[in-house]
N, C-alpha and C positions, 0 to 999 in steps of 0.2 A: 753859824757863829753869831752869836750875840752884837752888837753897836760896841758894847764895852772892852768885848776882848779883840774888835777890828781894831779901837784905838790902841787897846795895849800892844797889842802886837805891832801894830805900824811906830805910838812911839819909840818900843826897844830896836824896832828897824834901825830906826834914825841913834840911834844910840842916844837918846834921851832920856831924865828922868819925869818924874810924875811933875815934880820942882818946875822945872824948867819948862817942859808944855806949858803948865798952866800960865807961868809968867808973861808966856809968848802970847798967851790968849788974854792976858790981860787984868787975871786974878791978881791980889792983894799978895805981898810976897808970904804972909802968913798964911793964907788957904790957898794959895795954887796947886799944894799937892794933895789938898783936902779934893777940891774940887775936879780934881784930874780921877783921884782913884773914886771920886765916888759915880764918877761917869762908867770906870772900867768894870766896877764891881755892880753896877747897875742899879745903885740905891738913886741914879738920877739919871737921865736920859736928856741928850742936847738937842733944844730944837732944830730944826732945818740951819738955822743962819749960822749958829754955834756949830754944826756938823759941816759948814761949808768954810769959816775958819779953822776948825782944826785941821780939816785938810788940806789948805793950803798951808800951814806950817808942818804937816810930815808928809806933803810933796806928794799928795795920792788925789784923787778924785772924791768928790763927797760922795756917790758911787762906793766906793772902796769900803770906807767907813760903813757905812746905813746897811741894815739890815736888807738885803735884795729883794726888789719886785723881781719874780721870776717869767710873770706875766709878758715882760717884754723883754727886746734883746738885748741891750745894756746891764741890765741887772739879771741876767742869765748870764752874761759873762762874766759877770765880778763875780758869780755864787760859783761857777765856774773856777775862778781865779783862786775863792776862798779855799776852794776841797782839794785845789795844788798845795794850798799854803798847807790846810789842817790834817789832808790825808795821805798826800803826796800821790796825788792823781795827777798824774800831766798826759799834754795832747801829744801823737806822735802820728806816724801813716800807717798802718799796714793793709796789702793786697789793695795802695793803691788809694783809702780810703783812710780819712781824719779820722783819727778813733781816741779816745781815753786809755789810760793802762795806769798800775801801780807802779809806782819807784820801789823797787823792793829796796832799794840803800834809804829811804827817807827815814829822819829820824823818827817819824810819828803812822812805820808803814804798821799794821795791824792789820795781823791774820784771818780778825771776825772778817774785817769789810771785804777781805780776797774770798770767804766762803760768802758772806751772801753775795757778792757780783757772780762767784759763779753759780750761785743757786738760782738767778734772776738768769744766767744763763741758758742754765739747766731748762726752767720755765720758758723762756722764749725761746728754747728750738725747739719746746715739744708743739706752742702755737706756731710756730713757720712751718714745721713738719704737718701739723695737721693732728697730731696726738691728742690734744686738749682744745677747747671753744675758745674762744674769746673771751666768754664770760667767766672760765677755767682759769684766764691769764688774768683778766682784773681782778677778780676775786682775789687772785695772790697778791696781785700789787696792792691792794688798796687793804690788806690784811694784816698785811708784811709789818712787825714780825711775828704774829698771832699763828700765821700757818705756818713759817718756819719750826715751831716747838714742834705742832702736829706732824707735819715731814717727817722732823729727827725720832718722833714716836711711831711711824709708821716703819722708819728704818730699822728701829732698835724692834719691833714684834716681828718685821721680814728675816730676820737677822734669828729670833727665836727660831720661828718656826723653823728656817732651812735647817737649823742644830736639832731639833729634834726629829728632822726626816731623815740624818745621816746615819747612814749603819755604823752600828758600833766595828771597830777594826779589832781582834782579836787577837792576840801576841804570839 
């Protein structure tokens, strides 16, 4: 998620307008909402000091706001934090262990990201299993979604063939 739609989304949190943010930050009361939407819609970008006031007026971390380093562990959790907000991925246990899962009630859950999590699945029990290399498994991730098309083409000719090897049934 983009800097602009962390703001928007944190201002509507706060049940604020564009108006009002900007006022808070300080803009002119004629461009405060200039200035507010042109950060969301991304025709301007706040620097560091601007991204550490705005988050303290909608009460989040500048963290929260900023597009995440994922490189380290604080901005691994807010990228984290964001794929709750944008895809309704949240942390739960199971067998024991912290894991990720979809909210199938979220309103933003989408069917695509439940097929590819299981297709990334699919891919990593065949490298735990031992079925594909290593280089089998990057190759996908680093592909993804390029060999997914190829997959769903190799599914749809498996799918031919076995139709054409079935006996005809007879009436």
């Amino acid at each position: 998620m983009a800097i602009g739609e962390r703001i928007q989304f944190f201002r509507k949190r706060k049940g604020m307008t564009q108006r009002q943010l900007g006022q808070l930050m300080g803009f002119s009361e004629r461009t405060a909402d200039i200035r507010i939407a042109q950060y969301e819609q991304g025709q301007r970008t706040p620097k560091a000091e601007m991204v550490k006031v705005l988050a303290g007026h909608l009460d989040v971390v500048p963290e929260a706001i900023s597009v995440p380093d994922t490189d380290t562990y604080l901005g691994l959790m807010h990228t984290l934090f964001a794929l709750e907000d944008n895809y309704g991925l949240t942390v739960t246990v199971l067998d024991g262990q912290v894991c990720l899962k979809q909210d199938l009630n979220h309103p933003k859950y989408n069917t695509t990201l439940a097929e590819d999590l299981a297709s990334w699945n699919e891919i990593k029990t065949k490298l735990t299993t031992g079925s594909i290399t290593r280089e089998t498994y990057d190759h996908w991730r680093y592909h993804f979604p390029e060999d997914r098309a190829a997959e769903e083409r190799a599914k749809l000719d498996a799918l031919r063939e076995a139709r054409k090897e079935e006996p005809t049934q007879s009436t």
